[in-house]
C-alpha positions in Angstrom: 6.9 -6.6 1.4 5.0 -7.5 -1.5 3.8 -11.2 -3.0 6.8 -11.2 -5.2 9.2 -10.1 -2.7 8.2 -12.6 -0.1 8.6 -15.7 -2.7 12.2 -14.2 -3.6 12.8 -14.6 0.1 11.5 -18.1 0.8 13.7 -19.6 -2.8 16.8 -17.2 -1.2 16.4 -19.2 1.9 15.7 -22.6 0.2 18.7 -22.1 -1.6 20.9 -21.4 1.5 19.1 -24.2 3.5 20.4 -26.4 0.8 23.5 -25.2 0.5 24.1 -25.1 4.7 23.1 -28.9 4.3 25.7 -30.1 1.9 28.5 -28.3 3.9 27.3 -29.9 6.9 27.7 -33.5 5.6 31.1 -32.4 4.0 32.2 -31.4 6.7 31.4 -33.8 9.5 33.9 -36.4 9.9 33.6 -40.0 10.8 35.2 -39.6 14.4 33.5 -40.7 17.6 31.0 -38.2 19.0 32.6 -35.1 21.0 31.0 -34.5 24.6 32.1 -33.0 27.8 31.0 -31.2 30.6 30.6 -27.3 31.7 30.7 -27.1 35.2 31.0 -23.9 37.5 34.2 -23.7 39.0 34.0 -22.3 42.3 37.2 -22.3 44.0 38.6 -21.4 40.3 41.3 -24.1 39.9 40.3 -25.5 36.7 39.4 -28.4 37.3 35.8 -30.0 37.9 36.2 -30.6 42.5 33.3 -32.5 43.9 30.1 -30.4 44.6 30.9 -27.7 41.6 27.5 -28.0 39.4 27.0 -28.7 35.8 25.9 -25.4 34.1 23.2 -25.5 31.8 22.6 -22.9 28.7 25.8 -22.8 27.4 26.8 -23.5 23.9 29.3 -25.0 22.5 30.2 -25.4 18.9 33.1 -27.5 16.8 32.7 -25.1 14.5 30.3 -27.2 12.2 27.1 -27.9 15.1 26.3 -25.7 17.7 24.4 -27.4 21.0 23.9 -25.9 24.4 24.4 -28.2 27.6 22.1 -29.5 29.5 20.6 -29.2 32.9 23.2 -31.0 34.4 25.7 -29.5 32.5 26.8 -32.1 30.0 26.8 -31.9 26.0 26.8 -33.7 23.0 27.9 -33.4 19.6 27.0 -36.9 18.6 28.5 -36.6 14.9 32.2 -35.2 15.3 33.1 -32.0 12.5 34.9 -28.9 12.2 39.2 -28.9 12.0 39.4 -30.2 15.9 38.6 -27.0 17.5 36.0 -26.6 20.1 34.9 -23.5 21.4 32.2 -22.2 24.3 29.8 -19.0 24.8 28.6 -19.1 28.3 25.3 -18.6 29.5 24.3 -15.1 31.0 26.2 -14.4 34.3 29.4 -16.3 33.7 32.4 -16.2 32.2 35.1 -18.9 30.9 38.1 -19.5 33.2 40.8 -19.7 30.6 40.5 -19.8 26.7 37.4 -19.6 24.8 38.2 -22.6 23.0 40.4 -26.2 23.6 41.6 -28.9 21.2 39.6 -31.7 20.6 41.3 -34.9 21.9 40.0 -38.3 22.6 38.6 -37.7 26.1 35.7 -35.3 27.3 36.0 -31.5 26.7 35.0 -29.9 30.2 34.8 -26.0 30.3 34.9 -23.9 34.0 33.1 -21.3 34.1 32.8 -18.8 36.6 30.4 -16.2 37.8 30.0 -12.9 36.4 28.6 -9.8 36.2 26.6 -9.1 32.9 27.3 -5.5 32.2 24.1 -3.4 31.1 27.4 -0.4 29.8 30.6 -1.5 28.4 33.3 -0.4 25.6 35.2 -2.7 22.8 38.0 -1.5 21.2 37.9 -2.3 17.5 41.7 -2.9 16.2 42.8 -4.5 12.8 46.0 -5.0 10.5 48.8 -5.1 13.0 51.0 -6.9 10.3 53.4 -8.3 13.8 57.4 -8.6 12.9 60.6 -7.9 14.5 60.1 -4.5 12.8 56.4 -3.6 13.3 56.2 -5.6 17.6 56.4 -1.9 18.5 53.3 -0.8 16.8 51.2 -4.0 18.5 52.7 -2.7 21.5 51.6 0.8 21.7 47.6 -1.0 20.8 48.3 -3.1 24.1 49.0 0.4 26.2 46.4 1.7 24.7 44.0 -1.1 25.9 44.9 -0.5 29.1 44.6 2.9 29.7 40.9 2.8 28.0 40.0 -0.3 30.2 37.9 -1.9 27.4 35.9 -5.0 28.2 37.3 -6.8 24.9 39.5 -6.2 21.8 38.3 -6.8 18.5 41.3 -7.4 16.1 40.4 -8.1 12.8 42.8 -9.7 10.6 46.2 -9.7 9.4 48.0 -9.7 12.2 51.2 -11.1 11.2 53.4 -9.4 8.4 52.9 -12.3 6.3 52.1 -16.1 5.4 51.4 -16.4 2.4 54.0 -16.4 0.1 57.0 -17.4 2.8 58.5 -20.3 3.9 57.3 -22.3 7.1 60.0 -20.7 9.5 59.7 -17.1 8.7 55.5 -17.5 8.9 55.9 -19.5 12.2 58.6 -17.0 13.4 55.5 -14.1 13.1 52.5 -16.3 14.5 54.6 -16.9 17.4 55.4 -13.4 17.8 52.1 -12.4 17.7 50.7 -15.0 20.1 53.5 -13.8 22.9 52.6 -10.1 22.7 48.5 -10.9 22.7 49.2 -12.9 25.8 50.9 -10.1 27.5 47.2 -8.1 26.9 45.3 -7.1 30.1 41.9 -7.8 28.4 40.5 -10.5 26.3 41.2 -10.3 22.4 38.9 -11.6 20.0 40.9 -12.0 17.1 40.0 -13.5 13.5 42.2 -13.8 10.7 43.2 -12.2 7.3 44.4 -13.1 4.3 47.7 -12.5 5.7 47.5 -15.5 7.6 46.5 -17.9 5.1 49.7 -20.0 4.9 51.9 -20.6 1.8 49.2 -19.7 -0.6 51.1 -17.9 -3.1 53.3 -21.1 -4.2 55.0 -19.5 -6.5 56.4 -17.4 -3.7 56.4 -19.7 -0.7 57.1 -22.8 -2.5 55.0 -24.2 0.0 53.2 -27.8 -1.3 49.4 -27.8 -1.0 49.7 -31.4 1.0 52.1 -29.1 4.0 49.8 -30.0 7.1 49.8 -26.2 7.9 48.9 -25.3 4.8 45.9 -22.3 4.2 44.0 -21.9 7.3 45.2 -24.9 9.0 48.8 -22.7 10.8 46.1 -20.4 12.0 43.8 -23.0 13.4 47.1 -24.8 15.1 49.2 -21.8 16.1 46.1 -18.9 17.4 42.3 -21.0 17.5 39.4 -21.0 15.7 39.1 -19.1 13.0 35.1 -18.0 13.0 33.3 -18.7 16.2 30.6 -15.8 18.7 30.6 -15.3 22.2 27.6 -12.8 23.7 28.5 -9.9 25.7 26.6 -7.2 27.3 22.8 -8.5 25.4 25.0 -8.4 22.1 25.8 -12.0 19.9 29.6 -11.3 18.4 30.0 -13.3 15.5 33.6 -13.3 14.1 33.7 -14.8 10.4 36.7 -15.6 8.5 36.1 -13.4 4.9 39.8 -14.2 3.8 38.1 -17.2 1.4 41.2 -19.4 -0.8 40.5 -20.1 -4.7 44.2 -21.7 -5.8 46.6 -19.0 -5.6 44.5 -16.3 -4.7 42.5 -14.8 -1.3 39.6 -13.3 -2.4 36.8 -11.7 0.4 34.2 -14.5 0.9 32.3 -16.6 3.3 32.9 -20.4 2.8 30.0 -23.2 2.4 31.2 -24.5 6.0 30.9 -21.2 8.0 27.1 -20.9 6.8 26.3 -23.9 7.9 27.9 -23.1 10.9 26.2 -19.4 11.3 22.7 -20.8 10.5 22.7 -23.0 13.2 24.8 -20.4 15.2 21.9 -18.0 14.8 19.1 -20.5 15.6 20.6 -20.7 19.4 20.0 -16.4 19.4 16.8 -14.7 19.7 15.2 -12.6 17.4 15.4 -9.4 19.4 19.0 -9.7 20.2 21.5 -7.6 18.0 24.2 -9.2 16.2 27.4 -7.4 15.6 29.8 -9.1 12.8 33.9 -8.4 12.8 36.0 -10.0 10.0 38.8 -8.9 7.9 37.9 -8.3 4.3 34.9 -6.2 4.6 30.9 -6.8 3.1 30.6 -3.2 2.3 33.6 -0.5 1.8 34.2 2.8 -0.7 38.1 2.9 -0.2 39.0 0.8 -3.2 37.4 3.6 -5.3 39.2 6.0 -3.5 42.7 3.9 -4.3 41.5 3.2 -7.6 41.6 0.8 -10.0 44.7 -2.1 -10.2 45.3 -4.8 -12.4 48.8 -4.9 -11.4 50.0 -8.0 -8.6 49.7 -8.8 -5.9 46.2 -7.8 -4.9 44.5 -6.6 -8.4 40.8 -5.2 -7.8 39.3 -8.0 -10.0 40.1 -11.9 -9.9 38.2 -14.5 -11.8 37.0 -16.9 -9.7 35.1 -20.2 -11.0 35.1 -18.1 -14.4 33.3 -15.3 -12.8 34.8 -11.6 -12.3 34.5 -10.4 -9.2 35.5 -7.8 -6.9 38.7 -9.1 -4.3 38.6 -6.5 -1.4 35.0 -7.1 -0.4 32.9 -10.1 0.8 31.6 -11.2 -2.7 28.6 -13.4 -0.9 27.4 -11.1 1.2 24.1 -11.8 0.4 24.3 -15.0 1.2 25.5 -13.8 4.9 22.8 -11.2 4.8 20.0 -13.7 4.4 21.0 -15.7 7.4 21.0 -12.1 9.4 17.7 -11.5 8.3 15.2 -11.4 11.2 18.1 -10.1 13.8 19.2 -6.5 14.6 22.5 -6.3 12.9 23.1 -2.7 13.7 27.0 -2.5 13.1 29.4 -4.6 11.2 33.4 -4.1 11.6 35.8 -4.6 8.9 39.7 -4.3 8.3 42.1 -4.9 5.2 41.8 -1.5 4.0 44.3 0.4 6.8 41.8 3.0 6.8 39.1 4.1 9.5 35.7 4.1 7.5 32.5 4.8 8.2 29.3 3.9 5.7 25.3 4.2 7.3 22.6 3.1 5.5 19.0 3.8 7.0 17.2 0.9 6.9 14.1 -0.1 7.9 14.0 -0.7 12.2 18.0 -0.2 12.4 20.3 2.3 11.4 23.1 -0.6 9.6 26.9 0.5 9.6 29.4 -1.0 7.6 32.8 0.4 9.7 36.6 -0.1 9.0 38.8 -0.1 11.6 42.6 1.9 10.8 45.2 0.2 10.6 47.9 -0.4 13.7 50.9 -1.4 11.8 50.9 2.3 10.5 49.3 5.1 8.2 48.5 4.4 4.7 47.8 6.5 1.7 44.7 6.5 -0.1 44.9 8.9 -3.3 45.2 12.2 -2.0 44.8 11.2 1.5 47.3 9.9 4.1 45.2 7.9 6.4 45.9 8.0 10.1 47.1 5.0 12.2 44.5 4.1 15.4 42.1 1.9 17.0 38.0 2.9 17.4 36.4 3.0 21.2 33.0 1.9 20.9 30.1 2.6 24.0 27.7 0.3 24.7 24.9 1.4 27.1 21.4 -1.3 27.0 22.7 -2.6 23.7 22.6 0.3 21.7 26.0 1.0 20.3 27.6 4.3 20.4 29.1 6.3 17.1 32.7 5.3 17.3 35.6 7.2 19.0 38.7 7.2 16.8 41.8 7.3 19.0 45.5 7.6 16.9 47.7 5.7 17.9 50.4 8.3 17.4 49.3 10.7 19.2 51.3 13.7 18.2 50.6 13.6 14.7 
């Protein structure tokens, strides 16, 4: 890189550090400090017996601050953030035993762990845009069967996975989530699931008639009814960072990381090393060709241009990617999943060190046309084998078409 290209990167990160700063302070509350306990649970009740032994390594974030426990297992987050959400990536060699994540009360926040194996080979399924109702259950359904006959460590679902939130009443958006949240229960393996703009609640007020001062409004039925809604976990030598892209300007979703989740990924990142690869999944997408495919709409509800703080920009794609880029730099960031446009997509760019793919999962709530095309309805298989990730394996979830 030359003289002028380094300086460009030292005022790009400058700019970011600054930025990451003010989001921090916005966002931490005045709340006494958070702290707790990871512990390794060895008869695997739960619950922290005498001689179990604090586990050190292990980070845990509120979503704001990252820290990692100590040697004796106990951590800190001295000034108290995030939306009451508190979730944990164990060290190497164990595993959480339960959720990912718990609700910040007033006590401590203990996490068991317990041992295991960390694969050197493993496969992910990456699923996205289940759109769960009454009508669609069927389609979530035939992902779950799938999941098991493939045996994947994990699920990646990326967004929109109820039929809708934002421009419906409480009841009918509640009547989805909880839908949703009794079929991924019934799932054999983990799911890593972040949201779309689906799930933003009552957002369209015109439509939902929903009050911006509703306690569930936006993001905040998502947070309360599924988890956190950005947050990694390592697997297999690879950091999984799951961003929310489905950003909120008034009336409107638009694709875009907030000021709070770079604050959050900055320090995320500072916890990983440099050789480690990073693998994103969110819902709106940083990079995708299939809104030129569809073409060009001004027409409501999802035109291709919004104006945002007076600025035009493009809606289906993360509009700050940059911004996300710039935190990446210095990491392998060999593959990053999308979803939101029902179609499986595949972009490579050759870059220098890493091959970087910008992927879109199908959709599982159905096919969906695309101009001239009629885009299949599936799920992608991904192999992992000493953290180099395979080509993806497109499997259609109706099989005899």
């Amino acid at each position: 890189m030359n003289g002028a290209g380094w300086l460009m990167t030292i005022v790009r990160r400058f700019l970011v550090a600054v930025l990451l700063g003010s989001a921090s302070a916005a966002f931490a509350a005045r709340a006494p400090a958070l702290a707790g306990v990871v512990f390794d649970d060895r008869n695997g009740n739960g619950a922290r017996d005498a001689g179990e032994p604090g586990i050190a390594g292990a980070r845990i974030s509120d979503q704001v601050r990252t820290v990692e426990s100590g040697p004796d297992g106990s951590w800190t987050i001295a000034e108290r953030g995030g939306f009451g959400l508190v979730a944990i990536n164990p060290p190497a060699g164990y595993a959480v035993n339960g959720a990912f994540f718990k609700r910040a009360g007033g006590g401590p926040v203990d996490f068991a762990l317990v041992h295991a194996a960390t694969p050197s080979a493993f496969t992910f399924i990456h699923a996205s845009d289940c759109h769960v109702s009454p009508q669609t259950v069927e389609r979530l359904k035939l992902l779950r069967d799938l999941a098991s006959a493939e045996r994947p460590a994990f699920v990646l679902l990326t967004g929109d996975l109820v039929r809708d939130a934002l421009r419906v009443s409480e009841a009918e958006a509640r009547s989805y989530y909880d839908l949703y949240v009794r079929e991924i229960a019934q799932f054999r393996v983990p799911v890593y699931a972040v949201p779309g703009n689906h799930e933003n609640f009552g957002i369209e007020r015109d439509r939902s008639h929903v009050s911006v001062d509703h306690p569930l409004y936006g993001k905040q039925m998502y947070r309360t009814l599924v988890g956190p809604n950005y947050y990694s976990f390592d697997f297999g030598g690879i950091h999984f960072v799951g961003l929310d892209t489905a950003d909120i300007s008034d009336q409107w979703y638009y694709g875009h990381v907030d000021a709070a989740q770079l604050a959050w990924l900055a320090g995320d990142l500072a916890h990983v090393t440099s050789t480690t690869p990073v693998v994103t999944f969110n819902h709106i997408p940083f990079v995708t060709a299939v809104d030129v495919m569809a073409g060009y709409t001004e027409s409501p509800p999802a035109p291709t241009l919004i104006e945002i703080d007076g600025r035009k920009q493009y809606r289906h794609v993360v509009s700050n990617r940059a911004d996300v880029f710039a935190l990446l730099k210095g990491h392998p960031f060999p593959l990053a999943l999308g979803g939101h446009m029902h179609t499986r997509e595949v972009l490579r760019y050759e870059a220098e060190g890493v091959a970087a793919r910008f992927e879109q999962a199908a959709a599982v709530v159905g096919p969906n046309e695309v101009g001239p095309l009629r885009m299949r309805s599936g799920v992608t298989v991904y192999d992992v084998r000493d953290g180099s990730i395979s080509d993806g394996r497109f499997i259609a979830l109706d099989r005899d078409k």
